[in-house]
Legacy VTK file of the C-alpha trace (Angstrom):
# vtk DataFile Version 3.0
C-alpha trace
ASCII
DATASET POLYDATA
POINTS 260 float
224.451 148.028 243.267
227.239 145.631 242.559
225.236 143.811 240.291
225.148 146.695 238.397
228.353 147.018 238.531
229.756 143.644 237.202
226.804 143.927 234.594
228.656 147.247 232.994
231.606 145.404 233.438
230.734 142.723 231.114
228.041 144.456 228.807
230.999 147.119 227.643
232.824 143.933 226.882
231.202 142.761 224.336
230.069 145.942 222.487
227.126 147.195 224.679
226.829 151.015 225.109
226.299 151.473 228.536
224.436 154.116 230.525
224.144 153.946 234.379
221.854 155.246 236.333
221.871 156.207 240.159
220.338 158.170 242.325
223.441 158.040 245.361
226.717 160.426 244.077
228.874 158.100 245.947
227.454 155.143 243.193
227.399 157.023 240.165
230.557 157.781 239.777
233.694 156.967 237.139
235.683 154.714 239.752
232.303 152.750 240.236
231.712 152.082 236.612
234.771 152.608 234.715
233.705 150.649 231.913
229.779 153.010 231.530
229.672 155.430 228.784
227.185 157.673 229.842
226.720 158.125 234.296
223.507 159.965 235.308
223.455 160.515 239.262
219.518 161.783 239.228
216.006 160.418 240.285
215.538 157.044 238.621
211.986 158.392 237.061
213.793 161.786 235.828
216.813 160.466 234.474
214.612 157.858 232.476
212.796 160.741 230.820
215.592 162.391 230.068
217.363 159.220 228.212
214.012 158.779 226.254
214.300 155.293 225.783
213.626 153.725 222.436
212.774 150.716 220.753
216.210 149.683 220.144
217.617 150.081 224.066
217.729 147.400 226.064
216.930 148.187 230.254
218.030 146.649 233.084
216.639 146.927 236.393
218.937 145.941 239.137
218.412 149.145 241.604
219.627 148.428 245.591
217.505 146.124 247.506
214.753 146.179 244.755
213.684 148.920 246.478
212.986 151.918 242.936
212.655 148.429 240.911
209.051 148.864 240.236
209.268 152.992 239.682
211.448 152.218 237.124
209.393 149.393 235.391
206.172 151.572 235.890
208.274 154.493 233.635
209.534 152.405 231.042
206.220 151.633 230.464
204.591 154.522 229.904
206.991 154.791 227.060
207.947 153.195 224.032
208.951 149.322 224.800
212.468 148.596 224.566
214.058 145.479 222.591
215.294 144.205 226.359
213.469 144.989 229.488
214.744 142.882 232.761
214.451 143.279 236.662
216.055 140.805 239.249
213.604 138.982 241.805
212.693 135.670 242.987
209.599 133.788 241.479
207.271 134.767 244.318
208.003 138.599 244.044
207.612 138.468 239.845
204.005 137.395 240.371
203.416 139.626 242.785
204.855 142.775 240.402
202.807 140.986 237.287
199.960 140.891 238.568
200.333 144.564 240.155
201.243 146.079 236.636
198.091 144.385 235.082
195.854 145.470 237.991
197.452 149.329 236.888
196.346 148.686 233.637
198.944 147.434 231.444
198.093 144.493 228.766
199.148 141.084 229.932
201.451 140.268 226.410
202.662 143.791 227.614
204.052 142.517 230.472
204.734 139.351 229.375
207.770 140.854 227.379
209.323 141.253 230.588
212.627 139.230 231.116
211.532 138.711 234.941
213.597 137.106 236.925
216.574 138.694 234.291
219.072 136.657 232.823
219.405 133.337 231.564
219.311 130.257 234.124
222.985 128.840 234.287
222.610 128.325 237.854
223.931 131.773 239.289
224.613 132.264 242.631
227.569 134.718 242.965
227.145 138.313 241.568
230.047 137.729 238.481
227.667 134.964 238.098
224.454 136.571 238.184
225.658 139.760 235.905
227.056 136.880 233.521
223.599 135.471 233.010
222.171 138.673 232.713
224.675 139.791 229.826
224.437 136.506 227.936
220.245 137.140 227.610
221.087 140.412 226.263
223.526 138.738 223.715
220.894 136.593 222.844
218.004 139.071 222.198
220.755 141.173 220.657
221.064 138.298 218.202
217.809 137.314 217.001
216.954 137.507 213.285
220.881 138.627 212.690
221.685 137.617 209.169
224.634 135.383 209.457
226.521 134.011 207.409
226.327 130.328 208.810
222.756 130.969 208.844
222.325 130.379 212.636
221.554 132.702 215.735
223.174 133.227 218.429
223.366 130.474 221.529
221.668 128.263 219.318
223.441 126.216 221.406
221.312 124.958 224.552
222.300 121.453 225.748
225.059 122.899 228.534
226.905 120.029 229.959
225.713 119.806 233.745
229.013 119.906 235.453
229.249 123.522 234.212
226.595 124.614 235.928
227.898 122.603 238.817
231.106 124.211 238.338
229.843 127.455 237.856
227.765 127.093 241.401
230.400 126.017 243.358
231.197 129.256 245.664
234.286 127.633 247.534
236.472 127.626 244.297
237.850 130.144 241.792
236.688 129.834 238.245
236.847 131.450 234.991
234.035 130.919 232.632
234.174 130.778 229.122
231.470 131.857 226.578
230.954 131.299 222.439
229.053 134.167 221.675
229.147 134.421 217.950
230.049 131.757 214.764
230.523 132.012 211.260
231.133 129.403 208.666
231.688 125.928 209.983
233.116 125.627 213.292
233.407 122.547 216.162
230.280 124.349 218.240
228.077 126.895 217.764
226.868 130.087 219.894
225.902 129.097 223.212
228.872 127.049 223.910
229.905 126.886 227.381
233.457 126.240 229.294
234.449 126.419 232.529
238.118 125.935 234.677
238.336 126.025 238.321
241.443 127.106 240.578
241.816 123.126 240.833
242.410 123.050 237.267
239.661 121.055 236.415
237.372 121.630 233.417
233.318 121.074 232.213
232.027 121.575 228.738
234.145 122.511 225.785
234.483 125.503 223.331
235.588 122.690 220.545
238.715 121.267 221.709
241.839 120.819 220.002
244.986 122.977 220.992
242.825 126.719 220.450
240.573 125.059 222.979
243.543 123.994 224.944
245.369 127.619 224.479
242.266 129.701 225.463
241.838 127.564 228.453
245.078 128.064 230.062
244.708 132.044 228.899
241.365 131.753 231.265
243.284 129.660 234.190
245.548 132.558 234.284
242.719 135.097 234.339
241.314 133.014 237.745
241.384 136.034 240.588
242.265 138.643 238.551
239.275 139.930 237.509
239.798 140.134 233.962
237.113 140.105 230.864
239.165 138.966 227.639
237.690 138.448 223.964
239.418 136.062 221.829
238.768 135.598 217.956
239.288 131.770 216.916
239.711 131.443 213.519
238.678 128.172 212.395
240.599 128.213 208.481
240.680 125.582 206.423
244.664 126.397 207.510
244.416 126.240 210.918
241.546 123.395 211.160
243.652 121.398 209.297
246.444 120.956 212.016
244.395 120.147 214.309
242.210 117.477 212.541
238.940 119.519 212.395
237.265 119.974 208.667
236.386 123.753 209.842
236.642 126.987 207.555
234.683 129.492 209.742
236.081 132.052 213.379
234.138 132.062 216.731
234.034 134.282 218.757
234.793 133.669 222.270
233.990 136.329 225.758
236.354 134.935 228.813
235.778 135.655 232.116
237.242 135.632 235.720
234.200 134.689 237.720
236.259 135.079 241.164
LINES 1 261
260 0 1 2 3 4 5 6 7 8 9 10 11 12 13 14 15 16 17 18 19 20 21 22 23 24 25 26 27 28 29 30 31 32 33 34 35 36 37 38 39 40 41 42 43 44 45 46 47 48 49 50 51 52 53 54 55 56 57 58 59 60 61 62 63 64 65 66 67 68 69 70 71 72 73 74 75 76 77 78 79 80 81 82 83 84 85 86 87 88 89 90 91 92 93 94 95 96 97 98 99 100 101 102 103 104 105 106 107 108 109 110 111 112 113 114 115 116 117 118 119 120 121 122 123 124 125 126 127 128 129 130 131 132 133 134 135 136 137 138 139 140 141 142 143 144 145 146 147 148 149 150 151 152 153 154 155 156 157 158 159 160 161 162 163 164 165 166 167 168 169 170 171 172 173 174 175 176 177 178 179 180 181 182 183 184 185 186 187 188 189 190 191 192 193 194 195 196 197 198 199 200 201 202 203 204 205 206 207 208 209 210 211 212 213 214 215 216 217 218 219 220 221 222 223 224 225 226 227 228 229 230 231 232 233 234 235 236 237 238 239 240 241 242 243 244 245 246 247 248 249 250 251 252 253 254 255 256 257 258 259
């Protein structure tokens, strides 16, 4: 659905190879999800046997309504385990599907592994929202046990200032959100960092301030309504950290987008 949607949307830009699947031609098409890779318009149970999914995938269930959400899960599982598997729902229908897939036989630390409800909990509420959270948890598990050089992982920041998720919930203003997503060397925040600027021009959080804070920031004011994704690279060099009073010498990495 439109989840779906804004989730290949944002996936594809950050690096994410994405395949969509759906079972309705007027869905899986190129003008639905310009930014997918791979489109399969097939059965949700025969398209997942033809993708044979691997160790190193990462599946997300977000079909219409919920309604082929537990096919789907039932499939995966009969396969090899993925490095992400996620479906949407509230907290009442998880249980319900946990304790359905262990009834059916699969190991609780089986299903355990299951990102259910998907994404990571900044508060979502509108669908660039939701498909944001959803995208950032894959960034994370993407990240874990990456080598880096300033010997971190990413969103190893976690204490998000509470006005951004304020900000971020507020469905009566336009907003652009933006999103540290990788470090190296020494920077002003790490991974995890979180900014948002609303259509009132008023800010939450910070990305590490200074005037590349202050130059992204109006980049992602402009960016309010228009639907945009943008990546920026901020390099932090002993050069440019020096100008603006920081003792830095490392680049972050930075995902910007229009949240509507």
């Amino acid at each position: 659905g439109h989840v779906g949607q804004a989730i290949s949307k944002f996936a594809s830009a950050v690096g994410f190879y994405v395949i969509v699947v759906d079972d309705r031609p007027s869905f899986a098409n190129r003008s639905c999800f310009p930014d997918a890779e791979e489109i399969y318009c097939e059965e949700f149970e025969k398209a997942l046997d033809m993708l044979q999914i691997g160790s190193n995938d990462y599946v997300t269930v977000v079909t219409r309504g919920h309604r082929f959400d537990l096919t789907c899960l039932r499939k995966v599982l009969k396969g090899i385990f993925p490095r992400y598997l996620g479906m949407m729902g509230s907290k009442r229908r998880v249980a319900g599907i946990i304790d359905l897939l262990q009834e059916e036989g699969n190991a609780a630390e089986t299903v355990a592994k299951i990102h259910m409800p998907i994404g990571l909990n900044i508060g979502a509420l509108t669908v660039p929202e939701i498909a944001i959270s959803i995208v950032a948890e894959l960034i994370e598990e993407r990240r874990k046990g990456t080598p880096r050089r300033s010997h971190s992982q990413l969103l190893t920041c976690t204490d998000t200032d509470s006005r951004v998720i304020e900000m971020l919930g507020d469905p009566n203003v336009g907003k652009a959100m933006l999103l540290v997503y990788d470090t190296s060397g020494s920077t002003p925040v790490k991974s995890g960092a979180l900014m948002t600027v609303n259509s009132n021009l008023q800010s939450a959080g910070t990305i590490g301030g200074g005037c590349t804070e202050n130059e992204v920031l109006r980049e992602a004011f402009r960016m309010i309504g228009t639907g945009e994704t943008k990546l920026f690279t901020l390099d932090m060099s002993n050069e440019v950290a020096a100008d603006q009073g920081m003792v830095c010498g490392g680049r972050m990495l930075v995902y910007a987008a229009d949240l509507g």
